[in-house]
C-alpha positions as CSV (number, residue, x, y, z in Angstrom):
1,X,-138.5,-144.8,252.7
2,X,-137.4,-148.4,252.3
3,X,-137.0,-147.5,248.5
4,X,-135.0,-144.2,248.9
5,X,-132.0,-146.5,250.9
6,X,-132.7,-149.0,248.2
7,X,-131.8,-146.6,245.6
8,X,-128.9,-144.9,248.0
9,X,-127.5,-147.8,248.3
10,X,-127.4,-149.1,245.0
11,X,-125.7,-145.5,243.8
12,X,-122.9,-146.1,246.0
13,X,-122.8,-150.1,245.5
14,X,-122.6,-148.7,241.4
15,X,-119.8,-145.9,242.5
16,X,-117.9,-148.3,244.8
17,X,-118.4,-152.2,244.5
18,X,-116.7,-153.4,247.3
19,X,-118.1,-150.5,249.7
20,X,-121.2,-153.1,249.8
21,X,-119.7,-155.9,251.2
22,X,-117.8,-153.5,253.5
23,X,-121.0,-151.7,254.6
24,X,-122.5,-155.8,255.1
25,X,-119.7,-156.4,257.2
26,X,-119.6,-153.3,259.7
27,X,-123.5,-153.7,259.6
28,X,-123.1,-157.4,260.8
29,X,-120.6,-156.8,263.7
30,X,-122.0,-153.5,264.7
31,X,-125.2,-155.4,265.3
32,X,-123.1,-158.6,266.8
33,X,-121.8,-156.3,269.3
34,X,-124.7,-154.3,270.5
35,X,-126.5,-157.4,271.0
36,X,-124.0,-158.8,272.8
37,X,-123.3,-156.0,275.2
38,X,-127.3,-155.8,275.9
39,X,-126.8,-159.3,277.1
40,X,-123.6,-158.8,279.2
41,X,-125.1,-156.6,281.2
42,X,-128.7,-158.0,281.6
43,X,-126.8,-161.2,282.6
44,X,-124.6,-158.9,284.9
45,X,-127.3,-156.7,286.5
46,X,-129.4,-159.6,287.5
């Protein structure tokens, strides 16, 4: 499975260079922000 995204990934990283970076970046705050909206509202519901 891990090798299928791999090779995904590459294809469109080959196609598109800067989609990769872009991808990296939306990953990155995407994960930022549902991390810190799990922690608003633990904070809030205690």
């Amino acid at each position: 499975m891990k090798s299928l995204i791999g090779c995904t990934f590459g294809k469109v990283c080959n196609d598109i260079p800067g989609a990769c970076i872009v991808l990296q970046m939306i990953l990155v705050v995407v994960l930022s922000s549902v991390l810190g909206y799990l922690f608003v509202t633990q904070e809030l519901l205690q």
